[in-house]
DRENRO-643717 format. One line per field, with one value per residue (C-alpha): residue in one letter; x, y, z. Coordinates in nm, 2 decimals. Layout:
res <- A, ... .
xx <- X, ... .
yy <- Y, ... .
zz <- Z, ... .
END
This chain:
res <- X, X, X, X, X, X, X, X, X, X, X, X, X, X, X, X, X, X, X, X, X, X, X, X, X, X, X, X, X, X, X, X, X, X, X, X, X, X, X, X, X, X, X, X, X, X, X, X, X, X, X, X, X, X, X, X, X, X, X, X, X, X, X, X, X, X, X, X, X, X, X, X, X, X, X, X, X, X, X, X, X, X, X, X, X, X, X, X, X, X, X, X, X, X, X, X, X, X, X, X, X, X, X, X, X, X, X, X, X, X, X, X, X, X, X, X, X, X, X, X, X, X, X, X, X, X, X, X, X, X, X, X, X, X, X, X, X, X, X, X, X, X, X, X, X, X, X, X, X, X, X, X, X, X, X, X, X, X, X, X, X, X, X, X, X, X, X, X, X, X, X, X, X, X, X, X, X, X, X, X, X, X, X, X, X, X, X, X, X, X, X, X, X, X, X, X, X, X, X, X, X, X, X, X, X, X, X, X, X, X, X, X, X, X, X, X, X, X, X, X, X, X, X, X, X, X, X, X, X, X, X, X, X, X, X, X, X, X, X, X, X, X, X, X, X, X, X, X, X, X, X, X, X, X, X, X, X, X, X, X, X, X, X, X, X, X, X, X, X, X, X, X, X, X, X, X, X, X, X, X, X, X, X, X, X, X, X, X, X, X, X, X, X, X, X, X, X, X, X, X, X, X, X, X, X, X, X, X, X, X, X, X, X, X, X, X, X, X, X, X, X, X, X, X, X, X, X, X, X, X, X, X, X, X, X, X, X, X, X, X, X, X, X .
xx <- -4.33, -4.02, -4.08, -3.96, -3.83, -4.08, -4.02, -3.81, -3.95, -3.67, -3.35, -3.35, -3.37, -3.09, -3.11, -2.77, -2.43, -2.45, -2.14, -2.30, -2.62, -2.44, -2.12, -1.95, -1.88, -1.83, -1.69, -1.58, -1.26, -1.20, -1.40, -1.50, -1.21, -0.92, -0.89, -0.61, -0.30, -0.43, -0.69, -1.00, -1.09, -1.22, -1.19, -0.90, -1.05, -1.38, -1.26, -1.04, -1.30, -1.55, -1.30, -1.23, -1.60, -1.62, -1.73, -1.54, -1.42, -1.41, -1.28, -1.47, -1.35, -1.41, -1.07, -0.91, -0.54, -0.41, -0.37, -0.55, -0.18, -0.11, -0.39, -0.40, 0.02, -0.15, -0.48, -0.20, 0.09, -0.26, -0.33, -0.55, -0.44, -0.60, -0.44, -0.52, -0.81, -0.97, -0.97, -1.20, -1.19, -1.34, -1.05, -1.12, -1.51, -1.44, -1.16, -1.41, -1.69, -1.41, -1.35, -1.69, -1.67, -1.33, -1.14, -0.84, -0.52, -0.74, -0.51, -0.73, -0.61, -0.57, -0.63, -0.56, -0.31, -0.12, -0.45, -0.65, -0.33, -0.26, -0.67, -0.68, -0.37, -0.57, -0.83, -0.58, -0.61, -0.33, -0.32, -0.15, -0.08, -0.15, -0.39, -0.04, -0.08, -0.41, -0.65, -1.00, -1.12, -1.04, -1.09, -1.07, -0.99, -0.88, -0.48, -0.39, -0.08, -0.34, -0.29, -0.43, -0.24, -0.42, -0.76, -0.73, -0.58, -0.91, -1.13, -0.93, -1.03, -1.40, -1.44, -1.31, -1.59, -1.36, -1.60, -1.56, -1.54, -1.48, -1.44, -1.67, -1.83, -1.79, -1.72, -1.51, -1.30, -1.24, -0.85, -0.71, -0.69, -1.07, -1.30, -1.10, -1.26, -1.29, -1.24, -1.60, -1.51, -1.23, -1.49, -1.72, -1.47, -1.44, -1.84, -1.82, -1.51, -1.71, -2.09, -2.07, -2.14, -1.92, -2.03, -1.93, -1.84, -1.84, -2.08, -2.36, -2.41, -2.44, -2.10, -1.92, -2.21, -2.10, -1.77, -1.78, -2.04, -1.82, -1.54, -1.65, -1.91, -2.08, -2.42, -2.54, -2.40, -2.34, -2.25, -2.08, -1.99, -2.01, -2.16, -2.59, -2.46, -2.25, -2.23, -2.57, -2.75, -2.52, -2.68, -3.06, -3.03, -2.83, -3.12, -2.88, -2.83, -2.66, -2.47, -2.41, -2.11, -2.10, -1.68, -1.71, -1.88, -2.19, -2.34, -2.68, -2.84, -2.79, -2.87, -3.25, -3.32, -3.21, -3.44, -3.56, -3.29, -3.02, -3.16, -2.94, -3.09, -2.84, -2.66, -2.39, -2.18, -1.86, -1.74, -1.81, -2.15, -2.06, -1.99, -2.39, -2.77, -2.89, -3.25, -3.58, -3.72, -4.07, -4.39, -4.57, -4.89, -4.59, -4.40, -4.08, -3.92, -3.54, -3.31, -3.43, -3.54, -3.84, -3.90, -4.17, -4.31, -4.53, -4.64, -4.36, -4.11, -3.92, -3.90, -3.70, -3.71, -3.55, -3.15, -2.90, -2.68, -2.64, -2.73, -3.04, -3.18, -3.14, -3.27, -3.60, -3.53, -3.51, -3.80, -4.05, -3.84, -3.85, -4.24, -4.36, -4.19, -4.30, -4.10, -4.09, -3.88, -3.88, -3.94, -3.93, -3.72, -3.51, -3.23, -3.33, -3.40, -3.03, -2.89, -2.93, -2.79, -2.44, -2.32 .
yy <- -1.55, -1.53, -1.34, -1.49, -1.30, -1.38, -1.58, -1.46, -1.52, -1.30, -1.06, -0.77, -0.38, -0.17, 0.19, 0.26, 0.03, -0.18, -0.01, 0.30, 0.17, 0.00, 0.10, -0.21, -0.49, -0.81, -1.03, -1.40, -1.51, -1.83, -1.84, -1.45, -1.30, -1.54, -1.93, -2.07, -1.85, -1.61, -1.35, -1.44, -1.27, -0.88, -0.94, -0.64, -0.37, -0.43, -0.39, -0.07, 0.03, -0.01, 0.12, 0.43, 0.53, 0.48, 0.16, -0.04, -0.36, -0.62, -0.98, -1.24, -1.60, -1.93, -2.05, -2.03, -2.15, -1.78, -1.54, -1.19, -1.04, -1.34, -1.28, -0.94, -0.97, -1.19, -0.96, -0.68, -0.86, -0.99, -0.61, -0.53, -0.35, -0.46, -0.43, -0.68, -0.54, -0.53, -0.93, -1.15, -1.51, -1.82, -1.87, -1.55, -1.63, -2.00, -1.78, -1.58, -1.84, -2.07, -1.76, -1.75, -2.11, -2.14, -1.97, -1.74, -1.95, -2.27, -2.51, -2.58, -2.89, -2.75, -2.92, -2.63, -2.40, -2.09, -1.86, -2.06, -2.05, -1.71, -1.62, -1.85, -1.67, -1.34, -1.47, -1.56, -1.89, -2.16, -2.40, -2.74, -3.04, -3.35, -3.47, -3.55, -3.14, -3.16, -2.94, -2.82, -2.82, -2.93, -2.70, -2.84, -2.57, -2.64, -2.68, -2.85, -3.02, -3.17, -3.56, -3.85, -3.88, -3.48, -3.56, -3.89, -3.67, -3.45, -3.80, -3.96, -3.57, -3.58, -3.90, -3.85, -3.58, -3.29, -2.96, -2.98, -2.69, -2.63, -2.33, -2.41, -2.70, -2.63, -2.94, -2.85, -2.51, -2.41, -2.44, -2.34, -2.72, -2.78, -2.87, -3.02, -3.12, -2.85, -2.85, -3.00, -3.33, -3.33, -3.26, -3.53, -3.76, -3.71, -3.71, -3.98, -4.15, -4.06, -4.00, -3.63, -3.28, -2.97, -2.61, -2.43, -2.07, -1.98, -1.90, -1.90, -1.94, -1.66, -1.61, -1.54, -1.25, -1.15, -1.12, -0.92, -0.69, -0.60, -0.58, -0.40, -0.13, -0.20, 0.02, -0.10, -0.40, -0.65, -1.01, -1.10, -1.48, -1.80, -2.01, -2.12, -2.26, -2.05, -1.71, -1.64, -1.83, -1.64, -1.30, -1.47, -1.54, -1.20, -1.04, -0.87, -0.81, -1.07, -1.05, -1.40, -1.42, -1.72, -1.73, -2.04, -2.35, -2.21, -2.28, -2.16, -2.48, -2.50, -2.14, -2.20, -2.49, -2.29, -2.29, -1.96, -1.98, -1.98, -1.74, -1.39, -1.06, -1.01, -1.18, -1.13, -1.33, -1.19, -0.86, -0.61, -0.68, -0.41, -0.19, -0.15, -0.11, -0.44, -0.49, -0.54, -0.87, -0.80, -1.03, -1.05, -1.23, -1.43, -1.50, -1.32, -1.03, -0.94, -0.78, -0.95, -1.31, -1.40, -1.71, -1.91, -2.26, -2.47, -2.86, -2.90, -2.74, -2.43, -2.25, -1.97, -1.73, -1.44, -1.36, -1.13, -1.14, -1.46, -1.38, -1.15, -1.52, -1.65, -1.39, -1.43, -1.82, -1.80, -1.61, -1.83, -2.11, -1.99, -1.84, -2.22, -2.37, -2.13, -2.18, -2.56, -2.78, -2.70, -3.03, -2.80, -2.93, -2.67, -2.82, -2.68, -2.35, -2.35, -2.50, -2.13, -1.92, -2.04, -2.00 .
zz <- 0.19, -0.08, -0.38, -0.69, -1.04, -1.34, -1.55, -1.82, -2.15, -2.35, -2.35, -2.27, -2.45, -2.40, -2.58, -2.43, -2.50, -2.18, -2.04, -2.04, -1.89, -1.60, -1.38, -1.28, -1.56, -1.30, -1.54, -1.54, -1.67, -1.83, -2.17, -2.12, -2.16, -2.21, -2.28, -2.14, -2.19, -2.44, -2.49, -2.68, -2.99, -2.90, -2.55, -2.48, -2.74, -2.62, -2.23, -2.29, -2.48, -2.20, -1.93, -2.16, -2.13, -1.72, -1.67, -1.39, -1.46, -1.20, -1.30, -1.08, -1.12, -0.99, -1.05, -0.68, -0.83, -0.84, -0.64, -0.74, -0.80, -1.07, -1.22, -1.25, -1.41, -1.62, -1.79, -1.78, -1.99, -2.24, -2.24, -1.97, -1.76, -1.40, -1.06, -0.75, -0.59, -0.97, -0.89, -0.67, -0.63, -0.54, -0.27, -0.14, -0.07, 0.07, 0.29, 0.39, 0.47, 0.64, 0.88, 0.99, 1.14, 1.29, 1.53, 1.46, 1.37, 1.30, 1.08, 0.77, 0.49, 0.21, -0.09, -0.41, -0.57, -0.41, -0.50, -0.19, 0.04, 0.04, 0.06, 0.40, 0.55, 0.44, 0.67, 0.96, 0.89, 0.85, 0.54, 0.61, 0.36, 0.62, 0.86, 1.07, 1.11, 1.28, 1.08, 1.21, 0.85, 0.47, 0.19, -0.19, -0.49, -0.85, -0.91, -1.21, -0.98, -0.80, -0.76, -0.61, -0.29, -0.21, -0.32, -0.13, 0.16, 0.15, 0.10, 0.44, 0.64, 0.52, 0.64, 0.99, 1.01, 0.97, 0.81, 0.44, 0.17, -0.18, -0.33, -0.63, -0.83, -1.20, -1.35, -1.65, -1.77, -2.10, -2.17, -2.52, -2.62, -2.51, -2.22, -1.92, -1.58, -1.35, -0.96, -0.91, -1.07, -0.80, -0.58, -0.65, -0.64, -0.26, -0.26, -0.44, -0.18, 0.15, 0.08, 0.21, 0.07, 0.15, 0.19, -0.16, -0.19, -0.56, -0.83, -0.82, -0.46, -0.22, -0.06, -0.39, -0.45, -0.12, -0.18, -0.50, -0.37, -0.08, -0.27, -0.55, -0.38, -0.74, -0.73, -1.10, -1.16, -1.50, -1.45, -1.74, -1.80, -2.05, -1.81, -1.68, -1.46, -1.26, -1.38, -1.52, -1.25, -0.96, -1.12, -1.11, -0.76, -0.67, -0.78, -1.06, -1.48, -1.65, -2.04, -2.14, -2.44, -2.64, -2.61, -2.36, -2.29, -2.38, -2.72, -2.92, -2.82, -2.45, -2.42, -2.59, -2.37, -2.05, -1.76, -1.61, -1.36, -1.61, -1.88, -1.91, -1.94, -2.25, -2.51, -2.77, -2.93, -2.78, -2.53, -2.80, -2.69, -2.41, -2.65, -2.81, -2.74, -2.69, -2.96, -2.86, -2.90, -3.06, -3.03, -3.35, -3.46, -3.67, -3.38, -3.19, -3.41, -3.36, -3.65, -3.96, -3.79, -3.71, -3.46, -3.36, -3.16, -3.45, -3.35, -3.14, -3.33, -3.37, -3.69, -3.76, -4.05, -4.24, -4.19, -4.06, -3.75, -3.59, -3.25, -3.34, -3.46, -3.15, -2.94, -3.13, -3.08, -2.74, -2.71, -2.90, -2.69, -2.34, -2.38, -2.49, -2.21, -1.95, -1.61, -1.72, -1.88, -2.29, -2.57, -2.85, -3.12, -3.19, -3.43, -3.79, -3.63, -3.45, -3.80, -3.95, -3.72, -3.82, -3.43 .
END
């Protein structure tokens, strides 16, 4: 019979800074530590910081565009310094899972950036542009070149029946102008075009946690990432800690009205929460306790007293949150409580 994780009804305690308590920071990328081009706010102090004290930092991303050597130029010239096998990828996993099916040399259509290419050839595999070139398989990863003669190339090989895979289904990324859509909306469009699923490597499904567990050899490992969906769900179901920073496409609200699956061990509102014990979230006759806030569940609705750091307030929200809802579905009202927090 599978055993399953209880239910999370808070954060976590830490008494030690979180990159004390843990050896291997596995952290996401795009609204973690950089948003577009540039580095978000904290993000390099925080990580030297971190690195200076012995934690290793591994950057695990769902973006299978670059290759781990362009990416790793890229942290270093932002200021941290990473070098390519500090760097695992979507394309790398899909690589990896494509291997497993196909023989050695198999032509694969290849429907992404240089980052899924050069992860195929990795795998001795062969990326080709055409169904003229005779593939055994299509693979789709994000490229912001991509057009619609390539995703309609991808929709023409699915429909022939040729194995389909994708190196990950988040529908949007954070870029420094906003939300833009993300290689699953690409995706679904060939779903969408054919009527098919394909076999998806990234967060939060197993091959990814695969791939960074074997390249990583992480013993105590921290996922640390912006997204439910993706990163925070990929610990859950690793079996692994999770630090969710506020940096990305996650907000206050969202994060209250998580499921189980998608609620983090931590939070903080940015990386310096690496850097510091995590408080206890304390159950009270009055409700959840946490810095100087105190939450509770009344008639439907949250309320949320007292004052002090933002994100204390909403560990003590998602506390009284997550208990009333259980492992279900929460209908608490939560938007006066969330109004205070000014997050």
């Amino acid at each position: 019979m599978a055993r399953h994780a209880p239910v999370r009804t808070r954060t976590e305690a830490s008494g030690r800074p979180l990159s004390e308590a843990y050896d291997t920071a596995l952290l996401d990328l795009d609204g973690v530590v950089y948003a577009g081009g540039a580095a978000i706010g904290h993000a390099v102090d925080s990580l030297a910081a971190a690195r200076s004290g012995g934690m290793h930092l591994a950057y695990v991303t769902n973006n299978a565009s670059r290759t781990p050597e362009a990416v790793a130029e890229h942290l270093t010239r932002l200021g941290v310094p990473a070098g390519t096998g500090d760097v695992i990828t979507s394309a790398q996993a899909v690589a990896r899972l494509i291997a497993d099916q196909l023989p050695a040399g198999a032509r694969v259509l290849t429907i992404g950036g240089e980052g899924l290419r050069v992860a195929l050839r990795e795998r001795g595999l062969e990326p080709v542009d055409s169904l003229e070139d005779e593939p055994r398989a299509v693979v789709q990863g994000f490229d912001p070149s991509l057009g619609w003669q390539q995703i309609a190339e991808a929709a023409y090989a699915v429909a022939r029946g040729l194995p389909w895979f994708a190196s990950n289904t988040d529908l949007t990324i954070p870029t420094a102008r906003g939300t833009a859509p993300g290689n699953g909306a690409l995706v679904e469009a060939v779903r969408i075009a054919t009527g098919k699923r394909p076999q998806v490597a990234g967060k939060p499904l197993p091959p990814m946690h695969r791939e960074t567990v074997l390249r990583t050899g992480a013993e105590r490992p921290l996922v640390v990432g912006d997204r439910l969906d993706t990163d925070i769900e990929g610990a859950y179901a690793g079996g692994v800690d999770s630090l969710l920073v506020l940096t990305g496409v996650t907000d206050a609200a969202h994060l209250v009205a998580a499921p189980p699956r998608h609620r983090p061990t931590y939070v903080a509102a940015d990386l310096r929460g690496l850097l510091t014990p995590q408080p206890e979230v304390a159950a009270g006759a009055d409700g959840f306790r946490c810095g100087g806030w105190t939450a509770s569940v009344r008639d439907g609705a949250a309320e949320l007293d007292g004052d002090g750091e933002g994100v204390d307030g909403l560990r003590a929200l998602c506390a009284a949150v997550w208990t009333e809802a259980g492992d279900g579905e929460t209908a608490v009202d939560t938007e006066k409580a969330l109004a205070r927090l000014g997050l």
